[in-house]
C-alpha positions, 0 to 999 in steps of 0.5 A: 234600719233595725236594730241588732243585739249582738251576744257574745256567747265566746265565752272562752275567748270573749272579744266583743267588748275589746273591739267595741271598746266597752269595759268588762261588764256583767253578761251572759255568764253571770245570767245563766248562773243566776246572778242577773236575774232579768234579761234587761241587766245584761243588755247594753247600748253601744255608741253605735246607734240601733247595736245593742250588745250582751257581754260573754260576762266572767269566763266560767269553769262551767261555761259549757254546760250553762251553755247547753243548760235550759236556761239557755235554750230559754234564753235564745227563745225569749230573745227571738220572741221578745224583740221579732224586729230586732237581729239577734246574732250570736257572736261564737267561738269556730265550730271545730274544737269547741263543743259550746258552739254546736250547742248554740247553733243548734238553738237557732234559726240561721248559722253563718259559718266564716272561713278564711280564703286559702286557709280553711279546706273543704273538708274542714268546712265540711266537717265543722258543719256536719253536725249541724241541725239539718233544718239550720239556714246555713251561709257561709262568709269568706274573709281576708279575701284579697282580690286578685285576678280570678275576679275578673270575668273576662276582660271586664272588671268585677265591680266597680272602679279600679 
C-alpha cells in the first residue's frame, strides 16, 4: 500500500533501468554533478503502479566520491524527510569490493545484505558487514535457494502444497 522509490546508486554496474525496461535516462549522477538541480527531475513513474524510480544516470570517473560527497549525504536525508510514508531503498552494488556501497550504507537506516545459498560463506558475509555502522538495521535475504529436503520439519512439509 505505499509507495516505493527505488535508486539505483550502482553506478558502476546500473541495472534498474534494464530490468524495468526504461530507456537511459538522467539520474542520480548527473544530480549530484549539478546538472539536475531539483530532486523532482530525476524521479520517474514506472508502469508499475506506487514505484517511483531514480536512475544511476551517466557512469561517472568520479562516481566515488559524488557518492561519498555532502550532496549525497543530503540527498538521502531529503529523501527520508520529503516523503516519511514512502520506502526509499537503495539498490547498491555487493559490499566486498566496491567501496561506494559502505559509503551509502552508512547513511542509512536499514541495510538488507543479499547472499546466494551454497555460494556466499559466513565469513564472507562477515567480513562484507564488519564495517557497517553498528547502529544499522541489518537483515539479510538469501537468494536462488532451491528447496529441497532440509525444508521439511519432520515428516510434515514446510509451507503449503507440494
Amino acid at each position: 500500500d505505499k509507495t516505493v522509490l527505488l535508486v539505483d546508486a550502482d553506478v558502476l554496474r546500473p541495472s534498474v533501468n534494464r530490468e524495468l525496461g526504461i530507456t537511459t535516462k538522467p539520474g542520480l549522477m548527473e544530480y549530484l554533478l549539478g546538472e539536475k538541480q531539483n530532486i523532482n527531475e530525476i524521479i520517474y513513474s514506472t508502469s508499475i503502479e506506487k514505484l517511483k524510480l531514480i536512475p544511476a544516470g551517466a557512469p561517472h570517473h568520479l562516481s566515488n566520491e559524488l557518492l561519498a560527497s555532502d550532496k549525497m549525504a543530503s540527498l538521502a536525508q531529503e529523501l527520508a524527510d520529503r516523503y516519511p510514508d514512502r520506502i526509499v531503498i537503495f539498490d547498491c552494488p555487493p559490499l566486498i569490493g566496491v567501496t561506494e556501497t559502505l559509503v551509502l550504507a552508512n547513511l542509512m537506516g536499514q541495510a538488507v545484505v543479499v547472499v546466494e545459498e551454497n555460494k556466499t560463506k559466513l565469513a564472507d558475509i562477515q567480513k562484507a558487514t564488519e564495517n557497517l555502522n553498528e547502529n544499522l538495521a541489518l537483515g539479510l535475504v538469501v537468494n536462488k535457494a532451491i528447496r529441497s529436503h532440509k525444508d521439511m520439519y519432520g515428516y510434515y512439509g514446510y509451507g503449503y502444497g507440494k
